[in-house]
C-alpha positions as CSV (number, residue, x, y, z in Angstrom):
1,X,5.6,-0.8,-26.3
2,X,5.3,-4.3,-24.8
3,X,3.3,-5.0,-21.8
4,X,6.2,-5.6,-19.3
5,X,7.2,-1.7,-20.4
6,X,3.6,-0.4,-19.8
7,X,3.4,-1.8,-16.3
8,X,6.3,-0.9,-15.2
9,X,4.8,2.9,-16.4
10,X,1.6,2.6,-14.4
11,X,4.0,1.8,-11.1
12,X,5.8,5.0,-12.0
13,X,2.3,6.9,-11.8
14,X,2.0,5.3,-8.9
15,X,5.3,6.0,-7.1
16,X,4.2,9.7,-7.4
17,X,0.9,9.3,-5.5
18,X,2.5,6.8,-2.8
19,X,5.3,9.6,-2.5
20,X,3.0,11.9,-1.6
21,X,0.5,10.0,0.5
22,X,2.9,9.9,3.8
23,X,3.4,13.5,3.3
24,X,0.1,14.2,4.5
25,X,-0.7,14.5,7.7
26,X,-4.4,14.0,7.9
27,X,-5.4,10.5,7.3
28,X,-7.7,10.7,5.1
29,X,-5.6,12.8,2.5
30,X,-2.9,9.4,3.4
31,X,-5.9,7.0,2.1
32,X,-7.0,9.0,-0.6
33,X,-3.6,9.3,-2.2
34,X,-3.4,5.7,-1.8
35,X,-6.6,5.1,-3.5
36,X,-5.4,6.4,-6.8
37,X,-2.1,4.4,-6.6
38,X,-4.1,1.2,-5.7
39,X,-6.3,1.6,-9.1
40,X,-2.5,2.2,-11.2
41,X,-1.0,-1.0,-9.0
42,X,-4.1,-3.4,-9.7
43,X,-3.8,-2.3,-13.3
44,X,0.0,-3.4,-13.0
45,X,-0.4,-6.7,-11.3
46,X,-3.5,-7.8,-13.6
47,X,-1.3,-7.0,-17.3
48,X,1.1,-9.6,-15.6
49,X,-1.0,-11.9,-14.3
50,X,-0.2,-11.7,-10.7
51,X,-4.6,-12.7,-9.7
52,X,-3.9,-12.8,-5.9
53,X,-1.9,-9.7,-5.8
54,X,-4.3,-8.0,-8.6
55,X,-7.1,-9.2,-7.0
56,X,-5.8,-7.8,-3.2
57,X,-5.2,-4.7,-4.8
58,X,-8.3,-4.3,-6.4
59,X,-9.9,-5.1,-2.5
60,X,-7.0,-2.6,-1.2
61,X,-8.5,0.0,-3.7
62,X,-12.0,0.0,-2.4
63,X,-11.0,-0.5,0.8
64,X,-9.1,2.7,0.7
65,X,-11.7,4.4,-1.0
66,X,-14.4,3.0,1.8
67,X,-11.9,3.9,4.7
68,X,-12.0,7.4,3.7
69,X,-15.6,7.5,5.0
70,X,-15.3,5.2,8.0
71,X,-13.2,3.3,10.3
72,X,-15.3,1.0,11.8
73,X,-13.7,-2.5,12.9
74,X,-17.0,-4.1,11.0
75,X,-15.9,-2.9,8.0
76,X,-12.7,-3.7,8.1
77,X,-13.4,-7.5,9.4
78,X,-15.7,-7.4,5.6
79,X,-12.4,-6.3,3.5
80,X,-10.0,-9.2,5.6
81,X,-12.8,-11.8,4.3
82,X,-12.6,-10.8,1.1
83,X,-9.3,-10.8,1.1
84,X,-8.9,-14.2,2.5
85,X,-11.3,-15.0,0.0
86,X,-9.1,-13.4,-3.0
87,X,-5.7,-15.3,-0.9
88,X,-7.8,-18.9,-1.4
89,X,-9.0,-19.0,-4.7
90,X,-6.0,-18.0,-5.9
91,X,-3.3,-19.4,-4.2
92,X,0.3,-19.9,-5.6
93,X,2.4,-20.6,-2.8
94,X,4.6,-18.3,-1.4
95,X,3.9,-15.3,-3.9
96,X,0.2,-15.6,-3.0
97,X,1.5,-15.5,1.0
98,X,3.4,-12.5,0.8
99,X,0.8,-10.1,-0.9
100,X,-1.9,-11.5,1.6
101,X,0.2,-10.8,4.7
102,X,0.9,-7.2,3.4
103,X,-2.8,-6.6,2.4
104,X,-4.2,-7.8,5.9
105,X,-1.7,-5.4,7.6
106,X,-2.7,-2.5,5.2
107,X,-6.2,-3.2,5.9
108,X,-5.6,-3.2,9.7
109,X,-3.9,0.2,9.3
110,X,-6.4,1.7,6.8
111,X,-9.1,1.3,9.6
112,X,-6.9,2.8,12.0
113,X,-8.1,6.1,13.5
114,X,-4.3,7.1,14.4
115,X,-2.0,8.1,11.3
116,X,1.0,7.0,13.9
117,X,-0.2,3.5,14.1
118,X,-1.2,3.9,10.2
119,X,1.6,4.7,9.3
120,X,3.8,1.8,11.2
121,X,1.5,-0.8,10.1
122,X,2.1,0.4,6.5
123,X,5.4,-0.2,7.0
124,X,5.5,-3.9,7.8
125,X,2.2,-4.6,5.5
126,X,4.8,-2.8,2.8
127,X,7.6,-4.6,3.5
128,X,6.0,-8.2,2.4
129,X,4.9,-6.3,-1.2
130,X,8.2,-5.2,-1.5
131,X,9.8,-9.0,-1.1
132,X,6.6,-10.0,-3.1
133,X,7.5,-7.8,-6.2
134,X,11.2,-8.9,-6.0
135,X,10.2,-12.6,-6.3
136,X,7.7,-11.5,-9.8
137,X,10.7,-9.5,-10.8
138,X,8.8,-6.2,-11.0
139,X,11.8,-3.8,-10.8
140,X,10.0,-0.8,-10.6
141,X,7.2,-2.2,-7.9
142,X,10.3,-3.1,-5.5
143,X,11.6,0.5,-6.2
144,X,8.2,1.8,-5.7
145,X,8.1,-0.3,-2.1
146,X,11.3,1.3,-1.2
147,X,10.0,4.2,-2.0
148,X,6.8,3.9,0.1
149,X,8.7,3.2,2.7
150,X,11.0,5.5,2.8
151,X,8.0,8.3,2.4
152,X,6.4,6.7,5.2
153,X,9.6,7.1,7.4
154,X,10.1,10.6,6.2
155,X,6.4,11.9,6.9
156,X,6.7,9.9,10.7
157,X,10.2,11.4,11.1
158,X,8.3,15.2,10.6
159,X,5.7,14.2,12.5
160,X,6.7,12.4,15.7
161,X,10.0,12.0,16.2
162,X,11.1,15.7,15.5
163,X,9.7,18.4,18.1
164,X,6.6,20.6,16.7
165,X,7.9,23.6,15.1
166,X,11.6,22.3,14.8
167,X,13.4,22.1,11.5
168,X,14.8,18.8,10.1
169,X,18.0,20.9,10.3
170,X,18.1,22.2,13.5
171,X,20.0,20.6,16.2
């Protein structure tokens, strides 16, 4: 099996545990599924050699991890250094933009207390990893993205846009 093939595996893990992340309601079951992901994703982005989005990830992992615990603004001003640390030494134009761009919104809605505001933060942050993993040609980390995405829209379609108690099918 050649590398490419094996990453494109570990996203598929991942998809699964994105997928069900925004399908939670309580925010910390939302980080903790993202936690696992983030582990499979850094994985993916260090067999092909992507080190600022590797590295993010690898910040996005313990950051989810840490945000689990807490959601104080201190330590989320620690995680955007570090990731403007990560975004510096390893710059690469463009690519290296994108995932830094999607990582500081991530970060900014991993220390939110409100899953609403999580979860439309992780929509935006998402939507510069998604354009970033079309650029490296990752095929299954854009479809992942969408997927995320659409997750995210699904879970905040149940949860605030639809009356409590009220089927998706009712009218």
């Amino acid at each position: 099996m050649s590398v490419f093939i094996f990453t494109q595996l570990l996203i598929l893990v991942a998809i699964f545990f994105d997928l069900a992340s925004f399908q939670f309601k309580k925010r910390k079951q939302i980080v903790s599924c993202l936690c696992i992901a983030g582990t499979l994703i850094c994985s993916h982005f260090i067999l092909l050699e992507q080190w600022t989005a590797a590295g993010l990830m690898a910040i996005a992992t313990i950051r989810y991890f840490v945000s689990i615990f807490t959601t104080s603004k201190h330590v989320m001003f620690i995680f955007l250094f570090c990731s403007l640390i990560v975004f510096m030494s390893t710059f690469m134009g463009v690519i290296s933009f994108l995932c830094f761009a999607g990582s500081v919104l991530q970060t900014v809605a991993s220390f939110n207390k409100n899953d609403k505001k999580l979860r439309q933060l992780m929509i935006i942050g998402t939507s510069f990893w998604l354009l970033h993993n079309f650029l490296i040609n990752s095929p299954v980390a854009v479809v992942m993205e969408v997927l995320f995405i659409s997750s995210n829209l699904v879970g905040y379609y149940r949860f605030y846009v639809t009356p409590t108690g009220q089927s998706l099918n009712s009218n």
